[in-house]
C-alpha positions in Angstrom: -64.9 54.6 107.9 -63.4 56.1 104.6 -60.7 54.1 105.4 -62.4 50.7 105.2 -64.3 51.5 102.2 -61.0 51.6 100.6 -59.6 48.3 101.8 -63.0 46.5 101.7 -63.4 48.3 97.4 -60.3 47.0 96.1 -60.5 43.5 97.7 -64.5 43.3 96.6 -63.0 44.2 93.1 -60.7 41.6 93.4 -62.7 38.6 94.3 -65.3 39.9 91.3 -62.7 39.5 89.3 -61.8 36.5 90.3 -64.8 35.2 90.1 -65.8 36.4 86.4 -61.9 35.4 85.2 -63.1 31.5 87.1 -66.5 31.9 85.4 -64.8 32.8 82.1 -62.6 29.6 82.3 -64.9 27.0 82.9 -67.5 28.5 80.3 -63.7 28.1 77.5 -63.3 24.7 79.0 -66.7 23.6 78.3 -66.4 25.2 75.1 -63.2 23.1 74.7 -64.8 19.8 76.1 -68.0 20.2 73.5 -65.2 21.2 70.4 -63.4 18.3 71.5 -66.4 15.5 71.7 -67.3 17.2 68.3 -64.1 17.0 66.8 -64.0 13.1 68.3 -67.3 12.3 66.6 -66.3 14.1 63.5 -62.7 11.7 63.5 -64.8 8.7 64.3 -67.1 9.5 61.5 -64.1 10.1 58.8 -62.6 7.0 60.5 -65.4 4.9 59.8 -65.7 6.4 56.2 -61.3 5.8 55.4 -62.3 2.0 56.6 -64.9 1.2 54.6 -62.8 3.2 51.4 -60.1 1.1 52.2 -62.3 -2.0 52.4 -64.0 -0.7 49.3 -60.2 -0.4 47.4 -59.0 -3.5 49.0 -61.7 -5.6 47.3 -61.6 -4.0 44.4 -57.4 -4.7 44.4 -58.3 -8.2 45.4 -60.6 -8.4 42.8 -58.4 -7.0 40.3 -55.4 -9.1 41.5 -57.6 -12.3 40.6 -59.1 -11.3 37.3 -55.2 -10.8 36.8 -54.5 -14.1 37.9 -56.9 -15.5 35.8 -55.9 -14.0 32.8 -52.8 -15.4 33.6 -53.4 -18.9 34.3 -55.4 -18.7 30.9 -52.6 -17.8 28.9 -50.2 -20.0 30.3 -52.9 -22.7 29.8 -52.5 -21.7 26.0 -48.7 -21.6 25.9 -48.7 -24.9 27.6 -51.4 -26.3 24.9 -48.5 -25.1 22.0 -45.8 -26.4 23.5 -47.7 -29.8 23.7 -48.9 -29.4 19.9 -45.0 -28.8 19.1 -44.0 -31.6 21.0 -46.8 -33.9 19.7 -45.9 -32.5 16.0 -42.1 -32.8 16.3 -42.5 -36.6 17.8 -44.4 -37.2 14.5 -41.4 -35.7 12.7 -39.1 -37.9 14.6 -40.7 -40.8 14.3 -41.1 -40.1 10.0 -37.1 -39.5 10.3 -36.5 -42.3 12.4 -38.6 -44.2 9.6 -36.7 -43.4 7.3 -33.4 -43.6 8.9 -34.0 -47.2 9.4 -35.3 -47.4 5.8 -32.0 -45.7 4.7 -29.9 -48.1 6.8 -31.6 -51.2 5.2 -30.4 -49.4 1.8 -27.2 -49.0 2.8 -26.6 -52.3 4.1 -28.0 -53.4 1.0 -25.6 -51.4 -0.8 -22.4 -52.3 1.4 -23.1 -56.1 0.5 -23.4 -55.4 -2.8 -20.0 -53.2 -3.1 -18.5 -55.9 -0.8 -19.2 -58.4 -3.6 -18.0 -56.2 -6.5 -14.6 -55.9 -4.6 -13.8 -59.1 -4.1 -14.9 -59.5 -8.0 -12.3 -56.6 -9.3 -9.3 -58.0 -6.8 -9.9 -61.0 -8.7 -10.3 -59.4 -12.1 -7.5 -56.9 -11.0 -4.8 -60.0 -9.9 -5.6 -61.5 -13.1 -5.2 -58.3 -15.3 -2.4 -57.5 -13.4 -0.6 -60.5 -14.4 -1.5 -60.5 -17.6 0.1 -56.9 -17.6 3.3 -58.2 -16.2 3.5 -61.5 -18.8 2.9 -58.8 -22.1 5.3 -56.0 -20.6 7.7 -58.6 -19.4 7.8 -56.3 -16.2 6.9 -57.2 -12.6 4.4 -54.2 -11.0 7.3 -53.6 -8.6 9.5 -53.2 -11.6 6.6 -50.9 -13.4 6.2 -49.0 -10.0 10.4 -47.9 -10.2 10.1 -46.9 -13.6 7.2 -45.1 -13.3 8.5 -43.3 -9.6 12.2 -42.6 -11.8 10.5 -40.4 -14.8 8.3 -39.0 -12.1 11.9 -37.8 -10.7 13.4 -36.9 -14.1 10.2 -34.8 -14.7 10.4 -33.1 -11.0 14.4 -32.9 -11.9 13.7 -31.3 -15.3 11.8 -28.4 -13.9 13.4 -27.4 -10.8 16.8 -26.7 -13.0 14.1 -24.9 -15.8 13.3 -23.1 -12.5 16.6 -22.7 -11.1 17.9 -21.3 -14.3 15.3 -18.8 -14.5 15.8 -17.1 -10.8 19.4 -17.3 -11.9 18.6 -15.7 -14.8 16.6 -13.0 -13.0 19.1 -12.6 -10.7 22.1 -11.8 -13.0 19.4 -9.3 -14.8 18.1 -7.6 -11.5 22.5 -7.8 -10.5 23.1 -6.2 -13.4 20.7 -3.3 -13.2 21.3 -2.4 -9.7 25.2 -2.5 -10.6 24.6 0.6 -12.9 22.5 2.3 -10.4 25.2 2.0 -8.2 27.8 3.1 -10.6 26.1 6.0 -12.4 25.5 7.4 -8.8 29.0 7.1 -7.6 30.4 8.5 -11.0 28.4 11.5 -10.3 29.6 11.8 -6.7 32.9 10.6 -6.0 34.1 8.7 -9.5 37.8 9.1 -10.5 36.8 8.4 -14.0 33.5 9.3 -15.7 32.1 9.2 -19.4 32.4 12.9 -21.2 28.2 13.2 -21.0 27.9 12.8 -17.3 31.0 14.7 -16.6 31.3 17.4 -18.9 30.4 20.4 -20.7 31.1 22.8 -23.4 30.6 26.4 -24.1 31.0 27.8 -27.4 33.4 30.7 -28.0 32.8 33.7 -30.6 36.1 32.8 -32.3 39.4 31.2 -31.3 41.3 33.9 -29.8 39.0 34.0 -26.7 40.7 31.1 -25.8 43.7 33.5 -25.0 41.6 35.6 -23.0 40.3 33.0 -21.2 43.7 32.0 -20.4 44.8 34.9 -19.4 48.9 36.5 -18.6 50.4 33.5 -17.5 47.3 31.7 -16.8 45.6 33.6 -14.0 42.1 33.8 -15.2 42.0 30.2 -15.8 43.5 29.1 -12.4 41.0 32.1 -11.2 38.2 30.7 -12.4 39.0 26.6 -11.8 40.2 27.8 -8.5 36.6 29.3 -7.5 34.0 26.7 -9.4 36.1 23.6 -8.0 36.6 22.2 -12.2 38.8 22.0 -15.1 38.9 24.3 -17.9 40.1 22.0 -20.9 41.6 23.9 -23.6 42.0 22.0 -26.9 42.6 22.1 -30.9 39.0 21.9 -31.4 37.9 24.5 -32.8 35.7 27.7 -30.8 35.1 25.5 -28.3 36.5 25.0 -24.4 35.4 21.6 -22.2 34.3 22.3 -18.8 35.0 19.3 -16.3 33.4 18.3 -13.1 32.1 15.3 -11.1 29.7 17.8 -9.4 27.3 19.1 -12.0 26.2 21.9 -10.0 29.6 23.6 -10.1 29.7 22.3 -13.7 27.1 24.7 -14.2 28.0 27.5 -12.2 31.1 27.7 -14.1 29.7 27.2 -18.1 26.8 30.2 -16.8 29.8 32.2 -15.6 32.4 31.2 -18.4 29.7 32.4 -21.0 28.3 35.6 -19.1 32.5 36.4 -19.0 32.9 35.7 -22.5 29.3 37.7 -23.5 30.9 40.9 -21.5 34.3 40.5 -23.0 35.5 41.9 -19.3 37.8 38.7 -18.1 40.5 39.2 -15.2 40.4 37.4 -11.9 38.5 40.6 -10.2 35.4 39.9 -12.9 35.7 36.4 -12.6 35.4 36.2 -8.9 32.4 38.7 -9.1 30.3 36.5 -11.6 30.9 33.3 -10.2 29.6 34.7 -6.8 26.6 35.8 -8.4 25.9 32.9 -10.4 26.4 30.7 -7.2 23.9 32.7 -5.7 21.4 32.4 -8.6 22.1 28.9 -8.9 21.6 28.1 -5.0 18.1 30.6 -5.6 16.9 28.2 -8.4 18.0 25.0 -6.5 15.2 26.2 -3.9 12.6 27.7 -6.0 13.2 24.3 -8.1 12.4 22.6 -4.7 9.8 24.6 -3.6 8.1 24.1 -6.8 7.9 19.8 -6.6 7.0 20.8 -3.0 4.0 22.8 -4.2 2.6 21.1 -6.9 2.6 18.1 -4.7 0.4 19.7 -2.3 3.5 18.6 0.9 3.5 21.0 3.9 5.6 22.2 6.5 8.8 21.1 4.7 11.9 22.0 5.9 14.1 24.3 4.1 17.2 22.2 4.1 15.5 19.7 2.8 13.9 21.7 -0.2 16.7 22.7 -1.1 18.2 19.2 -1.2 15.5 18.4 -3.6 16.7 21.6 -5.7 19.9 20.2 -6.1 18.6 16.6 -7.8 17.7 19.1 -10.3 21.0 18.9 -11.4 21.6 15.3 -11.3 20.5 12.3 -13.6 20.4 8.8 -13.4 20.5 6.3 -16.6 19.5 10.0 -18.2 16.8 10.4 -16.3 16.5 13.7 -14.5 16.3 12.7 -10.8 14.1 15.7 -9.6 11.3 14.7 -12.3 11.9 10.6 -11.3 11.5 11.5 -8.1 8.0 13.7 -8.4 6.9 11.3 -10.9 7.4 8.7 -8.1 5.6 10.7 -5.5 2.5 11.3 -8.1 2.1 7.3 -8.7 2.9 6.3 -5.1 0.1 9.1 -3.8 -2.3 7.1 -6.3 -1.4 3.9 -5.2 -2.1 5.1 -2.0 -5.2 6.5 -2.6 -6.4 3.0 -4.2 -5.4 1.1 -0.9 -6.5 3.0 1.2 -3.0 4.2 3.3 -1.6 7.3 4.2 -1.1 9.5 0.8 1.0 12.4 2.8 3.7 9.7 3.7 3.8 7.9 0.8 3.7 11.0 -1.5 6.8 12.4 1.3 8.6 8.9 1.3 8.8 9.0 -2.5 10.1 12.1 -3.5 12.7 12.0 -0.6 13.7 8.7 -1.4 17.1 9.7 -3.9 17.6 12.7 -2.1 20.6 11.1 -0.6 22.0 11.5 -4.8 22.1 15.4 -4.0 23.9 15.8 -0.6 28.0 16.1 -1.8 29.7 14.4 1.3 33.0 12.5 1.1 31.2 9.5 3.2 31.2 6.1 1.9 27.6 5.8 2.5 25.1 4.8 -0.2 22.4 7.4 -1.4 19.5 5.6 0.7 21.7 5.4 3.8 22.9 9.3 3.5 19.1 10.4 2.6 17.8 8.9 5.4 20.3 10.4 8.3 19.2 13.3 6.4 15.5 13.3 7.0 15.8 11.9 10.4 17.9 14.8 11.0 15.3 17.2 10.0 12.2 15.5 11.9 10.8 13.3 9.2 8.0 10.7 10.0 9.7 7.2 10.7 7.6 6.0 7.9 8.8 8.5 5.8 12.6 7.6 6.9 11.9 3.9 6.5 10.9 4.3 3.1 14.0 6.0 2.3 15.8 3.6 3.7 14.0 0.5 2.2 13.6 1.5 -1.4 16.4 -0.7 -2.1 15.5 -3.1 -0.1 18.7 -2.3 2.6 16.2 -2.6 5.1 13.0 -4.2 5.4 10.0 -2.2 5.2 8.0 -1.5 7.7 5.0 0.3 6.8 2.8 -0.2 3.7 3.8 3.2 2.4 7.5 1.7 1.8 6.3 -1.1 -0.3 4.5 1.4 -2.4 7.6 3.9 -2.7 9.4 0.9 -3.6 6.9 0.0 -6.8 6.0 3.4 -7.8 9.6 4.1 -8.0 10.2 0.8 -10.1 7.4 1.9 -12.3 9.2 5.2 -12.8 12.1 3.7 -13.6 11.3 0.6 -15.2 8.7 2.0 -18.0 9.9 2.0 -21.5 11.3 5.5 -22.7 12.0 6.5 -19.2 16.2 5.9 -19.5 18.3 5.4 -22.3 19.5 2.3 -20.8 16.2 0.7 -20.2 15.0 1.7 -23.3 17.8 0.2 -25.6 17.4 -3.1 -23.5 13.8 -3.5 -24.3 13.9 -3.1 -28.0 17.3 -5.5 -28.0 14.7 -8.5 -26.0 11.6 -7.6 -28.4 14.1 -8.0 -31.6 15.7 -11.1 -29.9 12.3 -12.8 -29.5 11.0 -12.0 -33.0 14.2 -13.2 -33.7 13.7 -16.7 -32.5 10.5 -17.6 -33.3 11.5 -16.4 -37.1 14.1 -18.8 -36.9 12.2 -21.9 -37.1 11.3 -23.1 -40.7 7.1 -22.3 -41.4 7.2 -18.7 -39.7 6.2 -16.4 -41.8 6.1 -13.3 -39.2 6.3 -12.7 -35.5 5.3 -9.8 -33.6 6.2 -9.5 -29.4 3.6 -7.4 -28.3 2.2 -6.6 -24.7 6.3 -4.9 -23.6 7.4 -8.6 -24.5 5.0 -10.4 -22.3 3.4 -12.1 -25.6 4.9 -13.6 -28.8 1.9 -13.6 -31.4 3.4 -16.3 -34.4 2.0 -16.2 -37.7 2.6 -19.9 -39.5 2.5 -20.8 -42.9 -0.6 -23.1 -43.1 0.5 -24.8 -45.9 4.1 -25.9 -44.3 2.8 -26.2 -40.8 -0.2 -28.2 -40.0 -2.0 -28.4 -37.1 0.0 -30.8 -35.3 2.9 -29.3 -36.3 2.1 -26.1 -35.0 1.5 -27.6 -31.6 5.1 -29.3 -31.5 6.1 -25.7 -33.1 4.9 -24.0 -29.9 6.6 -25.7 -27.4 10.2 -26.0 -29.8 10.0 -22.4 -29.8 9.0 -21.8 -26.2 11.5 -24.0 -24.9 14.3 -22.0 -27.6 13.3 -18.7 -25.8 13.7 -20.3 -22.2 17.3 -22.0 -23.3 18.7 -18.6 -25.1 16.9 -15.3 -23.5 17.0 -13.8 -20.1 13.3 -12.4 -19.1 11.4 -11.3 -16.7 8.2 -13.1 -15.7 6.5 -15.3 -18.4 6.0 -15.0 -22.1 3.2 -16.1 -24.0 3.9 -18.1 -27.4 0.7 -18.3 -29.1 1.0 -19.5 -32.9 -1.9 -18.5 -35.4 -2.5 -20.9 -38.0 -5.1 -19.1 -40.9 -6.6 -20.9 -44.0 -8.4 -18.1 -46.0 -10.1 -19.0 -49.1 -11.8 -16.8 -51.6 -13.8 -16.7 -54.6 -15.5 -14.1 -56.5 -19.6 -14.5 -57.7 -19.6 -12.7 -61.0 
């Protein structure tokens, strides 16, 4: 019996259980079933509430759209009514015009008929003038028409030789100056033959018989000393003096600083010698660079090489028409960086292409080159701009420029060169043409005085006013105009003006 309790217990236990887990289930699904018909009635609900938002918002967009619309259609309705005022106002305006263009026509016609009648009344008048012309000149108009055509040709003739001369003029002059550039460079390179100021100098001697000691036994401290410094040592009859000789004016100068250090010491003999001229090449060759390094500086230049500043040491100790080279050539570097700095361009390269620019006058080489062509291989060599090498190379016009900055290097250095006082030459030459045009204008009878002012561009001509009248001072212009053109070589134009002065004066007492 214990036995069945214990299988009928368990299997009682399980069909409870089965029954409460069954009851359990459907009591969840009804549970589910009511959540679900609640959550169906709630989505219908919110449903019906999104349509009649969206029914609500649609009508309101739709009602929006058309208020747009309208707003629309009204402005476009008042565009449209000012394009039809502009259109009604500017078919007034055309009609007015066309008024009046048909008004002006009328005019015109008028006009043409009237000009149509007053030409056929001058060709009348004109044939009969014109042969009246021809019976009192007792020349046909084609006759008149030659002669008039062949002093037309004399005229034209007249001043193309008037011009001719003068570019030949200017030519010979501009010949003539570029000739002594050439030559004053080449004496003081390679010349055989050279005038005593470019070629030579003198030291002064305590008294005459230093001249022996100089000499030496048998000659050795002079052939010492010539044999070191490359010159000639000329002894003479003049008096406590000897003449040191050299195309190269930098070993003319190492030798007249050594020569007068010798003589200063009194110590001369071939082991001396050689010492001092050693050390006074080596002070020389010091003060050839700081003299570079100074133009270099005070022109504000960088990264310069140091051949090349030393190249510009050495124009230091050259000169051209008398002009120191070293100053031409910084003065030409200041004026070109100005020029520069007016225009606009580069001042570096035109300040660099214009104190290079004669360096090629310091470089002693046995080539046949001219200084521009020399100077140039020279800063090409050393890494100069092109610019900078073509204005080197164009300052003389060898070749063309091809940068602005070598136009300026080329004026700034004729400014340099060509202002008065600057050379000997240049100076001598302008004085000569200012006497020379005083000097013809005083020629002519009625001059009192004449003055060339404005560096010769102007002849100012004081007349006697009771020799010359007015007239006369006109014909007196142009007879001295004309006089300068047939006997002077100028540059440019010169003014001839001719003051005529009445002054009259009385005293109240």
């Amino acid at each position: 019996m214990t036995a069945v309790w214990y299988i009928v217990l368990p299997l009682a236990g399980l069909f409870l259980g089965w029954m409460i887990r069954w009851l359990y289930a459907r009591f969840q699904l009804a549970s589910a079933e009511r959540e679900a018909e609640r959550i169906k009635q709630d989505a219908v609900r919110e449903a019906e509430a999104k349509k009649k938002e969206i029914l609500v918002e649609a009508k309101d967009q739709l009602i929006r759209e058309r208020n747009q619309q309208e707003r629309e259609m009204r402005e476009r309705r008042m565009e449209l009514q000012k394009y039809e005022r502009r259109i009604l106002q500017k078919e007034e305006n055309l009609d007015a015009r066309l008024a009046q263009v048909e008004r002006t026509e009328a005019q015109l016609k008028s006009r043409e008929k009237n000009i149509a009648e007053r030409e056929a009344f001058l060709a009348g008048q004109e044939e009969r003038y014109a042969a009246e012309l021809e019976r009192i000149a007792g020349f046909t108009a084609e006759e008149a028409k030659k002669l008039i055509i062949q002093s037309m040709e004399n005229d034209a003739r007249r001043e193309a030789q008037v011009l001719i001369n003068k570019i030949d003029q200017e030519a010979q002059l501009t010949a003539e100056k570029k000739a002594k550039d050439i030559l004053i460079t080449t004496i003081q390179r390679i010349a055989t033959e050279s005038t005593a100021e470019s070629t030579v100098s003198s030291v002064s001697l305590p008294s005459d018989e230093m001249k022996g000691r100089i000499i030496g036994r048998e000659g050795r401290n002079i052939r010492t000393l010539e044999t070191l410094t490359g010159v000639d040592i000329i002894i003479d009859d003049t008096p406590e003096a000897v003449v040191i000789s050299c195309f190269d004016p930098i070993q003319r100068e190492i030798a007249k600083i050594a020569l007068e250090r010798l003589i200063a010491d009194g110590r001369i003999h071939p082991a001396r010698i050689e010492e001092m001229v050693q050390k006074v090449t080596r002070e020389i060759s010091q003060k050839i660079y700081d003299e570079g390094e100074k133009v270099v500086f005070d022109l504000g230049l960088h990264n310069m090489s140091p051949e090349l500043i030393k190249a510009i040491g050495r124009l230091h100790y050259r000169t051209s028409y008398g002009q120191n080279v070293l100053m031409h050539s910084k003065e030409v570097a200041v004026i070109a960086g100005l020029l520069a700095a007016e225009l606009g361009l580069n001042r570096e390269i035109a300040k660099r292409g214009a104190l290079l620019h004669d360096i090629g006058k310091g470089i002693v080489t046995d080539s046949d080159k001219n200084h521009a062509e020399i100077g140039t291989e020279l800063a090409r060599k050393f890494g100069e701009d092109a610019r900078v090498v073509n204005a080197i190379a164009s300052h003389h016009n060898d070749v063309e420029p091809s940068c602005p900055e070598s136009v300026i290097v080329q004026i700034a250095d004729a400014i340099s060169a060509a202002r008065p006082g600057a050379r000997r030459e240049t100076l001598d030459n302008y004085i000569k043409r200012l006497e020379d045009l005083e000097a013809v204008a005083e020629s002519f009878s009625g001059v009192e005085k004449a003055f060339a002012i404005q560096a010769g561009r102007e002849l100012r001509i004081i007349v006697n006013n009771e020799q010359v009248t007015d007239d006369q001072a006109r014909e007196l212009c142009k007879s001295i105009a004309r006089k300068i053109e047939s006997d002077l070589r100028y540059p440019g134009r010169i003014k001839v003006t001719i003051i005529r002065e009445t002054r009259i004066v009385e005293y109240a007492r």
